[in-house]
N, C-alpha and C positions, 0 to 999 in steps of 0.2 A: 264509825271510824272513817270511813270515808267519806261524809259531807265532810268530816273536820278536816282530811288531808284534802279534799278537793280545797277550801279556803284558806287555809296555809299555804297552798300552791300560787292561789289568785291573790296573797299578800293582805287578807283580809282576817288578821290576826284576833282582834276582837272576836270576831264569828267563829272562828278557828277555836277560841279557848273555849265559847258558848255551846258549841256543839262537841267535842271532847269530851266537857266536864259531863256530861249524861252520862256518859260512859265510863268516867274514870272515877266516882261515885258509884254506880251500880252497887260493886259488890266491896267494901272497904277493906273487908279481910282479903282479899285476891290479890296477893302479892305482885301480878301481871300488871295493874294496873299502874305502876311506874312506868309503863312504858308510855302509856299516855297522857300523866301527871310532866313527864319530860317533855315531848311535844308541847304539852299546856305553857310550860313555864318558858319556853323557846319562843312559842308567840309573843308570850305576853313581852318577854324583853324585845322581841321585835317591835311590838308597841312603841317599849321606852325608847329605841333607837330611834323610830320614826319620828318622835317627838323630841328628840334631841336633849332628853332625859340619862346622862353616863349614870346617874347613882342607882334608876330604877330599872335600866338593864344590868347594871356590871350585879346589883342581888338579884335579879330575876335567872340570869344565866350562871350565878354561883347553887342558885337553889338546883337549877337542871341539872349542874355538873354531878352534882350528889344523885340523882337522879338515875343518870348514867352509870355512876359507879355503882349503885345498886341494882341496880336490872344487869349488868356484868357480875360484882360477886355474887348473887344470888342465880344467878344464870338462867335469867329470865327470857332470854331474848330466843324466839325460833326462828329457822330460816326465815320464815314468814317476813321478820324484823328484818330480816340482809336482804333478802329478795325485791322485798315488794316497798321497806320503808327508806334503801339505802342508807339501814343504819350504820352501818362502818363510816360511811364518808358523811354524815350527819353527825355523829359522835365526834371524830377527830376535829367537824371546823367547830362546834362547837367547844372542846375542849383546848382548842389551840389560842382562845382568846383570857390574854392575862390574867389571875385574879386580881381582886379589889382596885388598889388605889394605882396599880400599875397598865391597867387600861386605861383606852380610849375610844373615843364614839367611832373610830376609825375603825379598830378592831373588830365591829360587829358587822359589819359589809357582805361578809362572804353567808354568816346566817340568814342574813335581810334579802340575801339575793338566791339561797338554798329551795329550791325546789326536789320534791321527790318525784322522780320521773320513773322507776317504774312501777309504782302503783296506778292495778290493775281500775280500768272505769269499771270494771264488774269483777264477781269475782269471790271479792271476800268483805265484809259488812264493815 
């Protein structure tokens, strides 16, 4: 988990999904692992934005939004998630960007520019 937050930090979202997905495959029954199938799919529309792709972000970031909403109703998420991933304010700018045909490449700005600042350099894996 942390080479993949350390390269979602550095905006190197490709490597970010590739190191992730190790981990969010491990165990397919572990219902936990939407927490890092959401990050994945976060990159990955970060991708699309970089390339100035709206249709392959606005579903990469419809997919996460589901994403979100299940790692909340299934109440997946531990301090660990608020603490160390700022998932509150990670969730909100993510969920704050219009669905489908009512965005624009405008609207992914503040994900493309999201950094999780206090995840720990050591710590926890």
């Amino acid at each position: 988990m942390k080479e993949g937050i350390s390269l979602f930090n550095e905006q190197k979202y490709w490597e970010c999904h590739e190191a992730l997905e190790d981990v969010w495959m491990e165990d397919a029954q572990d219902p936990v692992r939407n927490v890092y199938w959401a990050v994945i799919q976060v990159a990955a529309s970060c991708i699309h934005y970089r390339e100035q792709n709206l249709v392959g972000a606005q579903g990469m970031i419809t997919k996460a939004k589901e994403k979100f909403r299940r790692c909340r109703d299934q109440k997946l998420l531990s301090s660990l998630a608020f603490d160390y991933l700022d998932w509150q304010e990670f969730e909100e700018i993510v969920m704050k960007v219009p669905d489908g045909k009512n965005s624009k490449l405008e609207d992914f700005i503040d994900i493309f520019n999201f950094r999780f600042k206090n995840y720990p350099a050591d710590g926890i894996k």
